[in-house]
N, C-alpha and C positions, 0 to 999 in steps of 0.2 A: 503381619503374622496371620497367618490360616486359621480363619473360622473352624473347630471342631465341630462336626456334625457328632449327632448323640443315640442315633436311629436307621433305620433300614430306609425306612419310608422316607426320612430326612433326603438321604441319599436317591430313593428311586425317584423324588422329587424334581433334582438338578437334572437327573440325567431324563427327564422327560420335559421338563422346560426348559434347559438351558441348551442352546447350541454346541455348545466346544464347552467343557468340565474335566479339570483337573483335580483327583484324588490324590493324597499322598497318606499311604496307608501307614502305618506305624504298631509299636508294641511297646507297654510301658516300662519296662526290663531293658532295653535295645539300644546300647551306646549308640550304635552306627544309625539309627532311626533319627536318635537327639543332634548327633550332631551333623547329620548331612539336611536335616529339615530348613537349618540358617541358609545355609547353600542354596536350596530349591527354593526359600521364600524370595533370595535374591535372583536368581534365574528370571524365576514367575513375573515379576515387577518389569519386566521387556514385552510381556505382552497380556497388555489391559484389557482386552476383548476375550480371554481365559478365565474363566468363572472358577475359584481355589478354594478348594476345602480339604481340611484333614480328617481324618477318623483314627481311632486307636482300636486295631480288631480286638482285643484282649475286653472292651466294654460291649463289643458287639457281635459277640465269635459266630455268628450265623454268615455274615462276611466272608471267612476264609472258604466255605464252599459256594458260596454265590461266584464270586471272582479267582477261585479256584491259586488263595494264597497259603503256599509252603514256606514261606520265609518271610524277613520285614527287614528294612521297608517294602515298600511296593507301588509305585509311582504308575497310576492309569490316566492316559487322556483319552475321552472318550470324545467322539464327533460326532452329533447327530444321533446321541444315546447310543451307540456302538463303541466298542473300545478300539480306540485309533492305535495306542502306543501304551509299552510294557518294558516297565523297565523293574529288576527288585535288585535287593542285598546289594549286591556292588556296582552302582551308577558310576560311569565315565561321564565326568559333566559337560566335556567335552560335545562328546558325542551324543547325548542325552539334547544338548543344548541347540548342535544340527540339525537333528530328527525333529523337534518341537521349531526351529525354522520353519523347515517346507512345509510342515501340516498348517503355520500359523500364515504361510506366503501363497499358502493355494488356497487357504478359508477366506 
């Protein structure tokens, strides 16, 4: 299960020490947040060297304009404190599952 972050700083934290960080953004209202999060925790667990955390913008609403989010969820991997990959609302896991492939076979 994904660590909830609780903070801004929490967050600008990962994405200055960590290499490769995974957000899975959410809202606490959001059937489609609750239940695609099982889904991405099981994704997530194919690649250990992906640093995972959640946040819930709805405790942090300074978020939705930092990362410039209109909907939830909102799935960002970030590489190198950049944001690699953007995925929200209706994730193809499929294809979701491809994309985070090459970024994890070229890191």
């Amino acid at each position: 299960m994904f660590e909830t972050l609780k903070s801004e700083q929490d967050i600008n934290l990962f994405l200055q020490e960590e290499d490769i960080f995974f957000l899975y953004i959410s809202k606490n209202n959001c059937s489609v947040c609750h239940s695609l999060l099982p889904q991405i925790e099981t994704i997530m667990e194919r690649y250990p060297r992906i640093v995972t955390r959640q946040v819930i913008v709805d405790e942090i609403p300074s978020l939705a304009s930092k990362f410039s989010i209109f909907t939830a969820p909102v799935l960002l991997l970030f590489v190198n404190g950049k944001e690699y990959l953007r995925e929200a609302r209706i994730v193809h896991l499929d294809q979701f599952q491809f994309k985070l492939d090459k970024v994890y076979q070229n890191y």
